[in-house]
KEKE-3310 file (N, C-alpha, C; in steps of 0.2 Angstrom, whole numbers, plus 5000, padded with zeros to 4 digits):
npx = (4970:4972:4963:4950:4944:4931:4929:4923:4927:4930:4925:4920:4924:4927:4939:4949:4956:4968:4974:4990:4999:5007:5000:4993:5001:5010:5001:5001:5015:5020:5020:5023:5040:5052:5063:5058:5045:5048:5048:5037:5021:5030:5033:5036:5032:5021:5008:5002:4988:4980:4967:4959:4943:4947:4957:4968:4982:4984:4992:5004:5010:5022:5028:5039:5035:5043:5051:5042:5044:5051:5055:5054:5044:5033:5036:5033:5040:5042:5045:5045:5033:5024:5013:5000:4990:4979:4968:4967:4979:4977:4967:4973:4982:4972:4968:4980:4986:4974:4977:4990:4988:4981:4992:4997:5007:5018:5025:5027:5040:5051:5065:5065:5073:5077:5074:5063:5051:5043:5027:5028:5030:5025:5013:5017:5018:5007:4999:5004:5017:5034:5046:5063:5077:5090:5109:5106:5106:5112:5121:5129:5142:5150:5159:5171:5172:5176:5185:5199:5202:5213:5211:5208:5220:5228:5235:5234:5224:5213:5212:5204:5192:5176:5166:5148:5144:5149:5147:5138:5121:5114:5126:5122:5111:5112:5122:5114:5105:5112:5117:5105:5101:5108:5107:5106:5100:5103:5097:5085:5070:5064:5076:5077:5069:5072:5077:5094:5095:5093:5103:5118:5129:5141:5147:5143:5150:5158:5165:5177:5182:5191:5182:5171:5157:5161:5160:5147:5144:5132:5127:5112:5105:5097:5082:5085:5098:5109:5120:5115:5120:5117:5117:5130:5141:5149:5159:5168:5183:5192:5182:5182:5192:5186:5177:5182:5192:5181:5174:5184:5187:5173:5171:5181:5179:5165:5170:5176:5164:5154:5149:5158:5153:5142:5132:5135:5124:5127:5121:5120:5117:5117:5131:5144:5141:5143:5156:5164:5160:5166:5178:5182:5176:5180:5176:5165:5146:5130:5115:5103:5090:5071:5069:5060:5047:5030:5020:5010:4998:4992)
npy = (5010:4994:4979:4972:4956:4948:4935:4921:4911:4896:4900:4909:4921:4935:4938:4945:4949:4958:4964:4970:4986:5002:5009:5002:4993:5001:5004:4993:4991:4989:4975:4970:4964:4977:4976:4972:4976:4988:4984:4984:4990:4987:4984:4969:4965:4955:4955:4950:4952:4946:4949:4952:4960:4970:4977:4972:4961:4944:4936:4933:4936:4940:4939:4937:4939:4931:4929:4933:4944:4935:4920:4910:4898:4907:4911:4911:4919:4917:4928:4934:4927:4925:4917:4919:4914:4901:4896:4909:4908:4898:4904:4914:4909:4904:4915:4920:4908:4909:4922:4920:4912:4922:4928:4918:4910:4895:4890:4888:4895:4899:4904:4904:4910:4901:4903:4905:4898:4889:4889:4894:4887:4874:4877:4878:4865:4861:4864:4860:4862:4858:4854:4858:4859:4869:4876:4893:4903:4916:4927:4934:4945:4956:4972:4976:4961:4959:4969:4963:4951:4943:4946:4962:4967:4973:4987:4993:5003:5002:5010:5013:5010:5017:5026:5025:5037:5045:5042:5045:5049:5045:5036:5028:5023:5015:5006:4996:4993:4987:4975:4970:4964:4955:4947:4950:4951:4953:4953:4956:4955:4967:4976:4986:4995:5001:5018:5026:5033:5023:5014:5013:5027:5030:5020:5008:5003:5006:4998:5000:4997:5003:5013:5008:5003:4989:4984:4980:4985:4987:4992:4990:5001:4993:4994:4989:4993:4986:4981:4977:4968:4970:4968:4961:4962:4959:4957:4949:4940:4943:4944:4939:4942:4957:4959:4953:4966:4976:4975:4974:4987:4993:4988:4994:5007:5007:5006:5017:5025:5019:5012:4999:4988:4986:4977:4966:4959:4945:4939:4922:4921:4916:4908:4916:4927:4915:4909:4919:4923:4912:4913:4924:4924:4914:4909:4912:4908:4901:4910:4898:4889:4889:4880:4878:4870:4873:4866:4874:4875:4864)
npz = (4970:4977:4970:4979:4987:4997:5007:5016:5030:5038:5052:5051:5051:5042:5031:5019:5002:4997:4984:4980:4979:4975:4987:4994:4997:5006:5017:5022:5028:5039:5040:5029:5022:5021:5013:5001:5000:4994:4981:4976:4960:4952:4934:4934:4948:4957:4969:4986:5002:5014:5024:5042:5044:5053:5046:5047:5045:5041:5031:5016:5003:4990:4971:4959:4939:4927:4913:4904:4891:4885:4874:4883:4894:4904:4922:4939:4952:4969:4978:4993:5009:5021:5033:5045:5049:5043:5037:5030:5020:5016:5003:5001:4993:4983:4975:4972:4961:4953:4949:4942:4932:4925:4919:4911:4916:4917:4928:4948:4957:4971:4985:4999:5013:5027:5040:5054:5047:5046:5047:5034:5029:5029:5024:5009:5006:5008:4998:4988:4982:4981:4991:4997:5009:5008:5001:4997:4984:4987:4993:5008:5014:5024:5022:5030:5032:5017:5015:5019:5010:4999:4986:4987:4990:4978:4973:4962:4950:4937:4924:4913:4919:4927:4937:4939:4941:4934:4921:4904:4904:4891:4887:4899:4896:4883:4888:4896:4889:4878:4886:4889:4877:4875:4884:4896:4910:4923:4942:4941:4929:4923:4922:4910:4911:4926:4933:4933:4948:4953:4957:4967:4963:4963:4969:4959:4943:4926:4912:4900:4884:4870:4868:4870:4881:4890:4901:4918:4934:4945:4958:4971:4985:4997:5007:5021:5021:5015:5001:4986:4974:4957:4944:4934:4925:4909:4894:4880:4877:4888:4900:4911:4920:4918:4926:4940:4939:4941:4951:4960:4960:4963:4976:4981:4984:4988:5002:5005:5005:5012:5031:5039:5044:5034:5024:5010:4996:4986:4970:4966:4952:4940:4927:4928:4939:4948:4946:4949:4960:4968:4965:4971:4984:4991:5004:5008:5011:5003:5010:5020:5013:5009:4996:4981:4968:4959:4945:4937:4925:4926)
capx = (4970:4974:4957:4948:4941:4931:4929:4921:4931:4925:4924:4916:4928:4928:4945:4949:4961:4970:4979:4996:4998:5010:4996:4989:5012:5012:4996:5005:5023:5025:5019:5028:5049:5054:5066:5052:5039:5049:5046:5028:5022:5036:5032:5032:5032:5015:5007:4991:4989:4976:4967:4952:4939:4951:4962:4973:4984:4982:4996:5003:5015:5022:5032:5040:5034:5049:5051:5036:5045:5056:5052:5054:5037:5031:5037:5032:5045:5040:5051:5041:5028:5022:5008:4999:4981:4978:4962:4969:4986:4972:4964:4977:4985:4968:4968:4988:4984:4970:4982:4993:4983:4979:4997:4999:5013:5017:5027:5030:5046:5052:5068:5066:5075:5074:5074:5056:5047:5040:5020:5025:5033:5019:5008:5018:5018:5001:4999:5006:5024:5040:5049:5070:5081:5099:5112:5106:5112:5111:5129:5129:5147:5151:5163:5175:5178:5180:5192:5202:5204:5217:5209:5208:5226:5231:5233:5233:5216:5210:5210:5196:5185:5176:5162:5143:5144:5154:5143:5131:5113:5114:5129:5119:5106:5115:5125:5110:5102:5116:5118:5099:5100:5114:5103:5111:5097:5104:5092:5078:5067:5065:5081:5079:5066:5075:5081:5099:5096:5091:5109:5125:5131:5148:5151:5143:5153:5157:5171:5176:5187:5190:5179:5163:5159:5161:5159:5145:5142:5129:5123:5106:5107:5090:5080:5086:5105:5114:5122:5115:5123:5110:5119:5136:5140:5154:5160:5175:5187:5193:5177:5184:5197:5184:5174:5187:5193:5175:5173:5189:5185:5166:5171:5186:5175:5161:5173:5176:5158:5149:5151:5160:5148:5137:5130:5137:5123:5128:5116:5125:5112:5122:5139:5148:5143:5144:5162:5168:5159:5171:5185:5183:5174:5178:5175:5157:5140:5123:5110:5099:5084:5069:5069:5055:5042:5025:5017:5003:4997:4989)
capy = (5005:4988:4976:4968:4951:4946:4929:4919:4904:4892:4901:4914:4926:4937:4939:4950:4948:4963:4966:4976:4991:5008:5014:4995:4990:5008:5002:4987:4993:4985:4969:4966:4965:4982:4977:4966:4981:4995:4981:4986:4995:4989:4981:4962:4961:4954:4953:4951:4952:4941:4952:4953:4965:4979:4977:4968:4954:4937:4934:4941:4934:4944:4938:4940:4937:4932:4927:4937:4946:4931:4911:4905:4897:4911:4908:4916:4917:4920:4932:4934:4923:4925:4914:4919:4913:4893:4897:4916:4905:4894:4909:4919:4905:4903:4920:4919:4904:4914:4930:4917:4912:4929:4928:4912:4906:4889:4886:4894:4894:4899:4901:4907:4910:4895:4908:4905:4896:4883:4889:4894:4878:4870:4881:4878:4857:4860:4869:4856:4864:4855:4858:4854:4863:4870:4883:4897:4907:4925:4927:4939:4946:4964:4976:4975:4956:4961:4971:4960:4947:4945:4950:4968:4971:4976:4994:4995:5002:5000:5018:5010:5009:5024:5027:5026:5044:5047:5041:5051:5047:5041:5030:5022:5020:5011:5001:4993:4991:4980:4971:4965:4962:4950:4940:4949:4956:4953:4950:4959:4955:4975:4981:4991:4999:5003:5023:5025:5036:5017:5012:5020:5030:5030:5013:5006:5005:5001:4996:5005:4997:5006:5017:5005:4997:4980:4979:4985:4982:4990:4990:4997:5001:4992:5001:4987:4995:4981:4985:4971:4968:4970:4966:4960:4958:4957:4955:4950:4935:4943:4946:4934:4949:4963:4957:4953:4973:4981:4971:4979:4996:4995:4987:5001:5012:5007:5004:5022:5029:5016:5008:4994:4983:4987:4972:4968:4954:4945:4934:4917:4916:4913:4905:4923:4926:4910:4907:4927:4922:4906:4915:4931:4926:4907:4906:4914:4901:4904:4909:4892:4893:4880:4879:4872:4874:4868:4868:4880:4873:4856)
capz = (4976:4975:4969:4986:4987:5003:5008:5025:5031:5044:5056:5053:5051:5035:5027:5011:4998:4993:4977:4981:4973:4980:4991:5000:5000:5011:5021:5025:5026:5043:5039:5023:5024:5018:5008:4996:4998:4988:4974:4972:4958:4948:4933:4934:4951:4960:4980:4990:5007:5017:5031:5042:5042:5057:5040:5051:5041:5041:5027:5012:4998:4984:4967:4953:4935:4924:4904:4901:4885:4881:4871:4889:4897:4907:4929:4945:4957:4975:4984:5000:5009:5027:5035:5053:5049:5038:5030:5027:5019:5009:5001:4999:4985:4978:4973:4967:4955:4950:4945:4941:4927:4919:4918:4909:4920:4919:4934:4952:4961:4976:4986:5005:5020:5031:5045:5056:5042:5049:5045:5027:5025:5030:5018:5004:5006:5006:4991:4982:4983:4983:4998:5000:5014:5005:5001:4991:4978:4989:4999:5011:5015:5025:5019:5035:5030:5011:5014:5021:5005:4995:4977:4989:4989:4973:4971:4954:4948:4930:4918:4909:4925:4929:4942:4937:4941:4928:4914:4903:4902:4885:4888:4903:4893:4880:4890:4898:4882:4875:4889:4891:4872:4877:4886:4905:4916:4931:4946:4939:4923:4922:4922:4907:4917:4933:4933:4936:4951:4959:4958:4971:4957:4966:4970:4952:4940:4920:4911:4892:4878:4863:4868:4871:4885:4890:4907:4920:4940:4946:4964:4974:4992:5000:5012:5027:5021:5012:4994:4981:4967:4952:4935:4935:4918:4905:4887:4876:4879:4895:4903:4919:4920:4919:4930:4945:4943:4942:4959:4964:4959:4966:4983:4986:4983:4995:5010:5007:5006:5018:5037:5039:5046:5027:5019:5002:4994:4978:4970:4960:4948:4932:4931:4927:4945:4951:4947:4949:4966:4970:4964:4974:4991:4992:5010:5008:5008:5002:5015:5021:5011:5008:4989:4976:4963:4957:4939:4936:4921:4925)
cpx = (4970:4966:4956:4944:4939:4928:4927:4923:4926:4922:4920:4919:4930:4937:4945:4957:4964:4975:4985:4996:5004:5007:4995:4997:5011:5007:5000:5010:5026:5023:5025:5037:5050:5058:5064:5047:5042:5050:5039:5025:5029:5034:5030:5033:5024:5015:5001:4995:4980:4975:4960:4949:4941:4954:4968:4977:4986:4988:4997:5009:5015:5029:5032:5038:5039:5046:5045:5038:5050:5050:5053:5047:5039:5033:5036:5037:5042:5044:5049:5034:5029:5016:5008:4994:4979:4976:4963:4974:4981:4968:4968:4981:4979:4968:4976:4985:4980:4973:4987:4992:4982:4987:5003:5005:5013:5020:5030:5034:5050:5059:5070:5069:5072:5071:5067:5054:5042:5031:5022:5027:5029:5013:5012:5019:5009:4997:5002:5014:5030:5045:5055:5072:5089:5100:5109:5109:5116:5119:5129:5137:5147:5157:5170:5179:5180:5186:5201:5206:5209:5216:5209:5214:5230:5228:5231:5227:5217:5209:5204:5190:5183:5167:5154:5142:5145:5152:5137:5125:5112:5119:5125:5113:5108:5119:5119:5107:5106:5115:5112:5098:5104:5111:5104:5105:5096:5098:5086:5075:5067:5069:5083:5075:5068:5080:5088:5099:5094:5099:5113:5128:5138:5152:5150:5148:5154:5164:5170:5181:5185:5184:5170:5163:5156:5160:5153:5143:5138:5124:5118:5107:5100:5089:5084:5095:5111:5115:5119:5118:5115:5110:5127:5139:5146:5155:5167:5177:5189:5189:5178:5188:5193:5180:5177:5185:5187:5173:5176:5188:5182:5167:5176:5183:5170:5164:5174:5169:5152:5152:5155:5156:5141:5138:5132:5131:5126:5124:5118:5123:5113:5128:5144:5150:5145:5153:5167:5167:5164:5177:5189:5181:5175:5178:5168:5153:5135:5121:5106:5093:5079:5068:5064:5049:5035:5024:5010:4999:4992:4980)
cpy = (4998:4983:4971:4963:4948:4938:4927:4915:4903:4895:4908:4921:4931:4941:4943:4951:4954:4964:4973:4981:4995:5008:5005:4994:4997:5005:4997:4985:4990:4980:4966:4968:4972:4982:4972:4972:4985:4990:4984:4990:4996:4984:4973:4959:4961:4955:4954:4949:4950:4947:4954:4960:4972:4978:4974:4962:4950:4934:4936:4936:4940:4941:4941:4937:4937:4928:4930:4938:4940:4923:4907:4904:4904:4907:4911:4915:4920:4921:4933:4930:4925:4922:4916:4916:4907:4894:4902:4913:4903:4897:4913:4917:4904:4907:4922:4915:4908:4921:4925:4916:4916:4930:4924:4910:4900:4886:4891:4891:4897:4898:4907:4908:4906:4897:4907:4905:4891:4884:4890:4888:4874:4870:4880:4870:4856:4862:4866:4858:4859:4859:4855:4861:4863:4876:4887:4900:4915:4924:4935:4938:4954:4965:4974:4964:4956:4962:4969:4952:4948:4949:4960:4971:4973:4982:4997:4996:5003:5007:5015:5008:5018:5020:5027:5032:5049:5048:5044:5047:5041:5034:5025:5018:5015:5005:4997:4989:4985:4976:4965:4963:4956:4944:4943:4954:4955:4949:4948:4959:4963:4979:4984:4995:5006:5011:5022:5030:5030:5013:5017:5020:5029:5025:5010:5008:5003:5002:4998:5001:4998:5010:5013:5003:4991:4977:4984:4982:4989:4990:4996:4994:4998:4993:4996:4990:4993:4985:4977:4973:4966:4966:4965:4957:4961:4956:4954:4942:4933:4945:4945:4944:4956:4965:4959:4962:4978:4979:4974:4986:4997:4995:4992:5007:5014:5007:5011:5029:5025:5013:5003:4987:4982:4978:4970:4959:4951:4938:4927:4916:4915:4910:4912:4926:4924:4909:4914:4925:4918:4909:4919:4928:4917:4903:4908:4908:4906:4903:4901:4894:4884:4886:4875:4874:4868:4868:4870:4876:4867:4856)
cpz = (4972:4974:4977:4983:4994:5003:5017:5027:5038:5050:5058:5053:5043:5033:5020:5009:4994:4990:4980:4976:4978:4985:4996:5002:5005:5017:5025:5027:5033:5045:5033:5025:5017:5013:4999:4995:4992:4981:4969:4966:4952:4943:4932:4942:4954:4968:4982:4996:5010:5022:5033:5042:5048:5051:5043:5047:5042:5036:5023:5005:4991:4980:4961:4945:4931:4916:4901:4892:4882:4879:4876:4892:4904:4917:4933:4951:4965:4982:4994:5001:5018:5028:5041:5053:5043:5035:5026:5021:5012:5004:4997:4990:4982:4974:4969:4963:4951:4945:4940:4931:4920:4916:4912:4911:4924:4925:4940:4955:4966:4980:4993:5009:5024:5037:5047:5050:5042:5046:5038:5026:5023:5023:5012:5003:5004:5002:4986:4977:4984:4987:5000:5006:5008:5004:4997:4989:4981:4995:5001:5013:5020:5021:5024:5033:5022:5010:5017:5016:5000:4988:4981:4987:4985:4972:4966:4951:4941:4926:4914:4912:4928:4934:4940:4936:4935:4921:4912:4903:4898:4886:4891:4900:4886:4883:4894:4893:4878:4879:4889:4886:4871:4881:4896:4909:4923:4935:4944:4930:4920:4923:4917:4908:4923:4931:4935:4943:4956:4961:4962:4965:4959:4968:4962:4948:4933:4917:4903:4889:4871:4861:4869:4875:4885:4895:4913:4927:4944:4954:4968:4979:4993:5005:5019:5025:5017:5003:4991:4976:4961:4946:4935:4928:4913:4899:4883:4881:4886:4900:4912:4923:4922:4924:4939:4945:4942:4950:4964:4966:4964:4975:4987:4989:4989:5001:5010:5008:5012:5022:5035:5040:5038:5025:5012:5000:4986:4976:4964:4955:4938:4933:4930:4934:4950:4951:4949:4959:4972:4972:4970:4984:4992:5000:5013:5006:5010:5009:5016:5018:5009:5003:4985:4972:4964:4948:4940:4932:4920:4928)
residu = (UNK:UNK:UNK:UNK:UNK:UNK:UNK:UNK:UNK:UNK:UNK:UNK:UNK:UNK:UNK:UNK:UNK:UNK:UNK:UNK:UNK:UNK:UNK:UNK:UNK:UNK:UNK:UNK:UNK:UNK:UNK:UNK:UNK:UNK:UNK:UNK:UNK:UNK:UNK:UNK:UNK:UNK:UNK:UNK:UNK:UNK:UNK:UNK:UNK:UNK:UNK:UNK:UNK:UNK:UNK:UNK:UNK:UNK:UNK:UNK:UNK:UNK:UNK:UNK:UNK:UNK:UNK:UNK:UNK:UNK:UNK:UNK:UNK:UNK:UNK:UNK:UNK:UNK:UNK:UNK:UNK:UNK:UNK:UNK:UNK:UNK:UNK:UNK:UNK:UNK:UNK:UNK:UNK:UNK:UNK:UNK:UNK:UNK:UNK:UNK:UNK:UNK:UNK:UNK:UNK:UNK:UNK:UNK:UNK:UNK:UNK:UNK:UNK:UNK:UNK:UNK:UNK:UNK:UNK:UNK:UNK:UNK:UNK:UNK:UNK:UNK:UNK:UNK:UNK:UNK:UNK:UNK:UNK:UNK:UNK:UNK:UNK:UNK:UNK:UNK:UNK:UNK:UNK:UNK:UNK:UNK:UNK:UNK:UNK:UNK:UNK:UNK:UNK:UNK:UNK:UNK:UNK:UNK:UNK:UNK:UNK:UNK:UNK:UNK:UNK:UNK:UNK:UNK:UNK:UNK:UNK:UNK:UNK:UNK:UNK:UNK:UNK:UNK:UNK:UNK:UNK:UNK:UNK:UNK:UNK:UNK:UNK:UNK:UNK:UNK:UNK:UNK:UNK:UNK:UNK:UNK:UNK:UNK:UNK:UNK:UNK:UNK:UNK:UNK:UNK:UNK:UNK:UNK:UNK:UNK:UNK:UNK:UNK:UNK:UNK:UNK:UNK:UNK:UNK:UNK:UNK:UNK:UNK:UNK:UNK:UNK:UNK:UNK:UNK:UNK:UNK:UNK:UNK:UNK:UNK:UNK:UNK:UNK:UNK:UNK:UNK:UNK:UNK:UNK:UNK:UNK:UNK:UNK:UNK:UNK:UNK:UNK:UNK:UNK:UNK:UNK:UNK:UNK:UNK:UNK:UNK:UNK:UNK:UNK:UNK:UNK:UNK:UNK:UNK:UNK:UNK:UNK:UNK:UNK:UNK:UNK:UNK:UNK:UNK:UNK:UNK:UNK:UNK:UNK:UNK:UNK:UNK:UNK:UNK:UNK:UNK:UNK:UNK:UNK:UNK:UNK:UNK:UNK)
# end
């Protein structure tokens, strides 16, 4: 079980701070966004959940711990945030900073959906949060207008591209291992962590020259449906190139294993995916999301 912290705000009302774990994320599983909970439990991600004394919640935020194993200052990114209760909100970040801390992470950052935000908003201006409104990096596209783009129509698939499915144990395990020693861990700080039974083995895909490979696109289906792109990654001169037809490959592939109306997310967060993104989907925009950090450290 996740560690409890009870607390009595003004009003008299006892609140308690619980450290996420498996078992308290399942407790709470229809408070937190399902597609945030199956994080728990995963090495570097965090979460507490603010709630009175029926265990009823009051508020809850969960992030991710990054540069941990790298010479980059330690940062905590914070993926989910929900506020319903001020003084639960004001509690809730003490207890963060506090973790925070044990973590030595010098600076938190944050990048939400603007969607009904208004109390976190609030709660994070007052926590000494910098707070803009803009595009985010996260492009939601479905399959059905996918396949409708020019880069689709080329029949010509790639002999040096095969299926996730395709590939041994060992290879997978190696091709991740270069890749994260290249500096490429996709979304996720833990992705040489993540089993390959976490990726669509059928849509995923990786790319071979001269018998090694060079290229790897890897997507998880998240419990609300959508296909996230996880690691989008590349090597050699022509990486531009291997990229585009792993894109190809992945995305034929899911029009013929999922609905139409499916979610394809892909996240800009380097320029690899940022310009593969321009190239490929140039009538796609980030989600609205309010954006901003603080320094931990001071």
């Amino acid at each position: 079980m996740g560690e409890l912290c009870m607390y009595e705000d003004a009003e008299s009302i006892n609140i308690d701070i619980v450290e996420l774990d498996t078992d308290t994320a399942e407790q709470y599983r229809g408070y937190i966004t399902p597609d945030v909970a199956e994080n728990i439990g995963r090495t570097y991600f965090r979460g507490l959940i603010a709630a009175d004394d029926d265990e009823e919640p009051l508020a809850g935020i969960v992030w991710e711990v990054r540069h941990i194993d790298t010479d980059e200052d330690n940062e905590a990114n914070i993926i989910w945030l929900k506020i319903d209760h001020d003084d639960a909100a004001s509690l809730l970040f003490d207890k963060y900073k506090e973790l925070l801390a044990e973590d030595e992470v010098v600076t938190s950052t944050y990048s939400l959906s603007a969607r009904g935000m208004i109390r976190e908003k609030a709660a994070l201006k007052d926590q000494g949060f910098t707070v803009g409104l803009m595009e985010g990096d996260l492009i939601k596209t479905r399959l059905s207008e996918i396949e409708r783009l020019p880069f689709m129509n080329n029949a010509k698939m790639d002999e040096n591209i095969q299926p996730l499915a395709n590939m041994t144990q060992r290879g997978f395990n190696a091709g991740i291992k270069q890749f994260v020693m290249l500096g490429f861990h996709g979304v996720y700080e833990d992705l040489s962590e993540l089993p390959r039974l976490y990726f669509e083995n059928e849509v995923s895909c990786f790319s071979q020259s001269d018998g090694k490979v060079n290229g790897m696109l890897l997507f998880h289906l998240v419990p609300s449906g959508a296909l996230r792109v996880v690691i989008m990654a590349a090597i050699g001169s022509d990486y531009g190139k291997v990229l585009t037809r792993l894109m190809r490959y992945a995305l034929k592939n899911a029009l013929e294993n999922y609905e139409p109306e499916t979610e394809v997310w892909i996240d800009r967060h380097n320029y690899p995916t940022l310009a593969l993104s321009e190239k490929l989907f140039p009538r796609s925009f980030g989600v609205a999301v309010y954006m901003g950090s603080r320094k931990e450290n001071q």
